[in-house]
C-alpha positions as CSV (number, residue, x, y, z in Angstrom):
1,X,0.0,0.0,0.0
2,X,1.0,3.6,-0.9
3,X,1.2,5.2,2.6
4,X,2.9,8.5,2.1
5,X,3.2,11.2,-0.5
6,X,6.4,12.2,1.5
7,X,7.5,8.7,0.0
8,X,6.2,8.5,-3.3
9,X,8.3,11.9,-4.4
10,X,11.7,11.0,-2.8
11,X,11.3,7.5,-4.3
12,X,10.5,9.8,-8.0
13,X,13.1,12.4,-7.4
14,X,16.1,9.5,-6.3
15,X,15.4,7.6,-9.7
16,X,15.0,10.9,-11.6
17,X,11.2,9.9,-13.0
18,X,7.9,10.9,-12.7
19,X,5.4,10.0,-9.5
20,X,3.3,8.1,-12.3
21,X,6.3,5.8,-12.6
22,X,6.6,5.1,-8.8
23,X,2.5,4.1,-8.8
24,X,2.3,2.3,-12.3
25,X,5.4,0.2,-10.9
26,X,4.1,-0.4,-7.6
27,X,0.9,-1.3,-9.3
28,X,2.7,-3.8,-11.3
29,X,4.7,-5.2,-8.2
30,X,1.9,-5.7,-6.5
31,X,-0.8,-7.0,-9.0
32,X,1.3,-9.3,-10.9
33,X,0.1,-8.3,-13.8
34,X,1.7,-7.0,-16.9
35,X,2.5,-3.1,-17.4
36,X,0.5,-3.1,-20.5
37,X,-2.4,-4.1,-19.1
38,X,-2.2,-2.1,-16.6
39,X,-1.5,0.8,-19.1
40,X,-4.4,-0.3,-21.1
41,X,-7.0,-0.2,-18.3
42,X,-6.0,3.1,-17.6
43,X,-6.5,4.5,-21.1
44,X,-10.2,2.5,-20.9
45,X,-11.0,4.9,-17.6
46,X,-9.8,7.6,-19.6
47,X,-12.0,7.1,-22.3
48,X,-15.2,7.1,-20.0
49,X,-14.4,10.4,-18.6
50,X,-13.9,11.9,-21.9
51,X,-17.3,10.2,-23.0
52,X,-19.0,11.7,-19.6
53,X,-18.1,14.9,-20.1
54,X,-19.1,15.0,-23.8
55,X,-22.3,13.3,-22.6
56,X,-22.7,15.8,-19.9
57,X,-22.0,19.2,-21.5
58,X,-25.1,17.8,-24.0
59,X,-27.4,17.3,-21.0
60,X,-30.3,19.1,-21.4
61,X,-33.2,16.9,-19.7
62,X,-33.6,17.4,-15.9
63,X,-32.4,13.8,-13.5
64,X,-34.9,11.9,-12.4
65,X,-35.5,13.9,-9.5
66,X,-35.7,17.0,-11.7
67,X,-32.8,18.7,-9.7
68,X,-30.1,19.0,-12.2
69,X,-29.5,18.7,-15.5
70,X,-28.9,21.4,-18.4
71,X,-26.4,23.5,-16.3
72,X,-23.1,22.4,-17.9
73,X,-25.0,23.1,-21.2
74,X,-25.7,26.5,-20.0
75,X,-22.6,27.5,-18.6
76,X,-21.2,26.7,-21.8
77,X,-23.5,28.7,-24.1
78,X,-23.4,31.6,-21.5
79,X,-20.3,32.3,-19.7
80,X,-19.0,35.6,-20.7
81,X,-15.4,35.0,-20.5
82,X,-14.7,31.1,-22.5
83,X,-10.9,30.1,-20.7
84,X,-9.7,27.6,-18.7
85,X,-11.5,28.1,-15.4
86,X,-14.7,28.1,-17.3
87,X,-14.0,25.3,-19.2
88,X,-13.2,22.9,-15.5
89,X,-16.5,24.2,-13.9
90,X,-18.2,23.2,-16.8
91,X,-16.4,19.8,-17.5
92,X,-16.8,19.4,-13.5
93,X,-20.2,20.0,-13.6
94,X,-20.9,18.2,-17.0
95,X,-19.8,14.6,-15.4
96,X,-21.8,15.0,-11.8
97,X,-24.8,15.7,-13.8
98,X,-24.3,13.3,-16.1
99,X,-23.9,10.6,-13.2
100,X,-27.2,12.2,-11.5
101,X,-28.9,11.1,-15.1
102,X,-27.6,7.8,-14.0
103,X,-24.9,8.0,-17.1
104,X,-21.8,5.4,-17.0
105,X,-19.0,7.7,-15.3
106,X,-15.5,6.9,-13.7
107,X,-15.9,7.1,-9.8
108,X,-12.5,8.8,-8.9
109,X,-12.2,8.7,-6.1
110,X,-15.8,8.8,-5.5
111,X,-18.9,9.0,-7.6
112,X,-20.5,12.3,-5.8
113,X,-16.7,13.6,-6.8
114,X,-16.3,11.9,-10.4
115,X,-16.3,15.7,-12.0
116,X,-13.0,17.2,-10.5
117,X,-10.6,14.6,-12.2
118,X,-11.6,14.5,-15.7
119,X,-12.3,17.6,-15.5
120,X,-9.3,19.2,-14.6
121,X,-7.0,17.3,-16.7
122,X,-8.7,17.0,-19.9
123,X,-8.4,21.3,-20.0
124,X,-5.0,20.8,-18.9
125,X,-4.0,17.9,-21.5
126,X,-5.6,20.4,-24.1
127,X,-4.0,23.6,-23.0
128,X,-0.1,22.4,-22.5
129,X,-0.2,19.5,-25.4
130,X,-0.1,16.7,-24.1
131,X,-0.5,13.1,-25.6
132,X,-3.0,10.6,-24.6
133,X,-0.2,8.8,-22.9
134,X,0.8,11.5,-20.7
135,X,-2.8,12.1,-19.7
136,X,-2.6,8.6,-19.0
137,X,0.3,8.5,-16.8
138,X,-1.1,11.5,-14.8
139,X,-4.1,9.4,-13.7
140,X,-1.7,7.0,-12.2
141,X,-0.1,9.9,-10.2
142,X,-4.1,10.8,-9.0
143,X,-4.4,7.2,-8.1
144,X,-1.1,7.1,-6.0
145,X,-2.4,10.2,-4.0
146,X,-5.7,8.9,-3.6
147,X,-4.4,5.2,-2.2
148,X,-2.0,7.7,0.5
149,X,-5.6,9.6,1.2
150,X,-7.5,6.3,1.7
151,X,-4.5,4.9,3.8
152,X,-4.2,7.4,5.9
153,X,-7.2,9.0,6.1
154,X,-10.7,8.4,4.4
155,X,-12.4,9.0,0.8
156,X,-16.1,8.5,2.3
157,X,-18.1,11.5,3.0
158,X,-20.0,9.3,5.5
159,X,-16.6,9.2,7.6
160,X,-15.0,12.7,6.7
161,X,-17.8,14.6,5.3
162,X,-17.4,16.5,1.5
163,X,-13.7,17.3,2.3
164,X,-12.8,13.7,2.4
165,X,-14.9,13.4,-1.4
166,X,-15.2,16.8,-3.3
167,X,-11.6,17.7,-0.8
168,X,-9.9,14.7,-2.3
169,X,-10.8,14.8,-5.6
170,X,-9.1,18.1,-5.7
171,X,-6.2,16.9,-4.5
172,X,-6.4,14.5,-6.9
173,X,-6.6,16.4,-9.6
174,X,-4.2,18.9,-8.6
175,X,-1.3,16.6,-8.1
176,X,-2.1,15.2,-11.1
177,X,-2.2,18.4,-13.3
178,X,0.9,19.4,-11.9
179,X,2.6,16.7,-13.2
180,X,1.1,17.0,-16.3
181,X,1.8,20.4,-16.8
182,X,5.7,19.6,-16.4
183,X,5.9,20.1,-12.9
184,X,8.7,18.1,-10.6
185,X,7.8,15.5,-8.2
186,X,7.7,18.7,-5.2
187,X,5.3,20.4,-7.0
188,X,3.6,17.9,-7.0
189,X,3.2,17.3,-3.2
190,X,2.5,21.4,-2.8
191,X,-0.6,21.3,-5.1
192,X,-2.2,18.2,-3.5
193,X,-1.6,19.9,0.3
194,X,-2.8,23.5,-1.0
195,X,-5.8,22.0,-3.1
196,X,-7.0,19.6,0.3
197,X,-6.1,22.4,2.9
198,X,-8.3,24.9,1.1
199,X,-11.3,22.5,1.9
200,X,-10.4,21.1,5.3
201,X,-14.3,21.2,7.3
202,X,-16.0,20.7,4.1
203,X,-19.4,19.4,5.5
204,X,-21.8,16.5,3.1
205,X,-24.8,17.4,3.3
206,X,-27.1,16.6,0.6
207,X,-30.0,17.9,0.3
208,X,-32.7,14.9,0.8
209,X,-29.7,12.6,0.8
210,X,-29.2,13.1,-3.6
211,X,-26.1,13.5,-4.7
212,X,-27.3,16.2,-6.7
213,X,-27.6,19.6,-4.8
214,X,-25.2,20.6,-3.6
215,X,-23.1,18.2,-4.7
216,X,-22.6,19.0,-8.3
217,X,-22.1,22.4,-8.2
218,X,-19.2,21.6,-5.6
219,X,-17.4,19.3,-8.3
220,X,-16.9,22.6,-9.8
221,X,-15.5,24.4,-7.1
222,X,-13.1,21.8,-6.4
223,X,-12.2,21.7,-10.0
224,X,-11.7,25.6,-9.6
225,X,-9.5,25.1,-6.8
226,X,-7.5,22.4,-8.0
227,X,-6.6,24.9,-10.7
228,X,-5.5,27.2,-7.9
229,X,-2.9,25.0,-6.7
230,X,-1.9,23.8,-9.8
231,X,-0.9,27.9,-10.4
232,X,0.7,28.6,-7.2
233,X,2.7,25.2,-7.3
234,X,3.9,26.1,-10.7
235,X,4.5,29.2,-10.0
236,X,7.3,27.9,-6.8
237,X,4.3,28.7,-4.0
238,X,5.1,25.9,-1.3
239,X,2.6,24.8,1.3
240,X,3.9,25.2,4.6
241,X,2.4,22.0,6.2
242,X,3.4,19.0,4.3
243,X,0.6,17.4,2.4
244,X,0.7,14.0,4.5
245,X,0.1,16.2,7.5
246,X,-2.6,18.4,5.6
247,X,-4.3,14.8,5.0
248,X,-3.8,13.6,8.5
249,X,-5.3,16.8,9.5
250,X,-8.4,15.8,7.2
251,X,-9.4,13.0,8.6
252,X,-8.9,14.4,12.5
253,X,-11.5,17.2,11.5
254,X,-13.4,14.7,9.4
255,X,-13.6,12.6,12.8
256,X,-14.5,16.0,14.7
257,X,-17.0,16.4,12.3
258,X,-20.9,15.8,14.0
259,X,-23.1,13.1,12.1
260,X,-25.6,15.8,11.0
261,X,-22.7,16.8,8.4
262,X,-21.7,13.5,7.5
263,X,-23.9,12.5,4.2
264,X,-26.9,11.6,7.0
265,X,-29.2,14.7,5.2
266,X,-29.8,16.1,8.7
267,X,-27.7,18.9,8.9
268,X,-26.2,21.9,6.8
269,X,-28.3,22.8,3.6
270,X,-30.1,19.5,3.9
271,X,-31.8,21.2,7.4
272,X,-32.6,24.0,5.6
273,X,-36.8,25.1,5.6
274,X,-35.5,25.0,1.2
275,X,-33.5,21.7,1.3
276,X,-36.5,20.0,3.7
277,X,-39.1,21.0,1.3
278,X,-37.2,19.9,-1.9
279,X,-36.4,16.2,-0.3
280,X,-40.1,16.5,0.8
281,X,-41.7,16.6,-2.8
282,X,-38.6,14.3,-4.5
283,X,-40.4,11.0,-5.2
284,X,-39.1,8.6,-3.0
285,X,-36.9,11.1,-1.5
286,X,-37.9,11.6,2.4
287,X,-36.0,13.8,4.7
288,X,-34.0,11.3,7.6
């Protein structure tokens, strides 16, 4: 198991390769099976985020619930400014409604999260160049920082509230990106502790228990700040606390966390006199 993201750069930065080299080997150490099909997998998973955000962005029939649906679509046709933040908010939001519609999505780390990842480095990939391949590799660097999050802390917003989802994701993405984007292994570590420390007490708390509102919308802002801490890691902004400590310190506030704001519906927005009513008229959807 990958324990440490402390680790997982000095093992990158002593063998002079990328932190998708350390995981995709570890993965192949431990799995037995060959690199190329490893490799091959990963470009499948790839595919189905691509798929879910083209599927997504041409969402225009409400979920079954009737709370999402279309906004990707409009976000799209009506932002006033069309550049890369844009373009993650809508990818972001493009999957989580597509998954809401009950489309076929990649649940990275989560499926109330699926939007940050694909997101995020499909408008990277597009904006520096890069191959299929690289893409590729980057998810392995996402996968080797969410296997440290789920070792040493939590993925679930049952156990850690959004943070621990939406928070990850981020994380995620913005290790991820970095590499992407030609970052070093450090810069690496810096955007996943910036991107989860900017969401440390993130409550879950959706409304009727849906992972619709406000879930989806907060794909986006994770998106957005994954994006932030892909800038100020590039740019040689370091994160004081070390990103196995900013994850550590995740799930101690995801334990502090009360069970009202831990994906039970009773607390947060989900209390609301609003979020009560919606979950009220939602067919089959009944406040807890």
């Amino acid at each position: 198991m990958l324990t440490s993201i402390e680790h997982m750069v000095k093992a990158a930065s002593r063998q002079h390769c990328k932190v998708s080299d350390v995981v995709l080997e570890y993965e192949v150490l431990t799995s037995g099976r060959p690199r190329d099909r490893i490799v091959e997998k990963m470009h499948k998973r790839l595919s189905i985020m691509l798929l879910s955000i083209e599927k997504g962005k041409r969402l225009t029939e409400r979920s079954p619930t009737g709370l999402s649906g279309g906004d990707a679509a409009r976000l799209l046709s009506h932002s006033p400014v069309q550049d890369m933040l844009s373009e993650v908010l809508a990818r972001a939001i493009a999957v989580a409604e597509y998954n809401a519609a009950m489309g076929k999505i990649v649940a990275a780390p989560t499926a109330g999260s699926a939007g940050v990842l694909p997101a995020v480095l499909s408008v990277i990939a597009e904006h520096f160049g890069a191959t299929e391949e690289d893409t590729v590799m980057s998810l392995f660097t996402a996968a080797g920082i969410g296997m440290v999050i789920s070792y040493r802390a939590t993925l679930a917003g049952a156990e850690g509230g959004c943070q621990a989802e939406c928070g990850s994701a981020s994380a995620m993405a913005a290790g991820a990106a970095v590499e992407l984007a030609g970052g070093d292994p450090e810069q690496v570590s810096w955007a996943v502790a910036s991107a989860l420390s900017a969401q440390l007490g993130l409550v879950c708390d959706p409304v009727g228990g849906l992972v619709e509102v406000p879930c989806i919308q907060r794909n986006g802002y994770a998106g957005a700040i994954a994006l932030s801490a892909l800038y100020l890691s590039l740019a040689g902004v370091k994160s004081h606390i070390p990103a196995d400590e900013v994850i550590d310190a995740m799930y101690a506030v995801g334990k502090a966390l009360p069970e009202s704001l831990r994906e039970t519906a009773t607390g947060g927005l989900a209390a609301t006199p609003t979020g009560v009513a919606i979950a009220t008229r939602c067919t089959g959807c009944h406040p807890r």
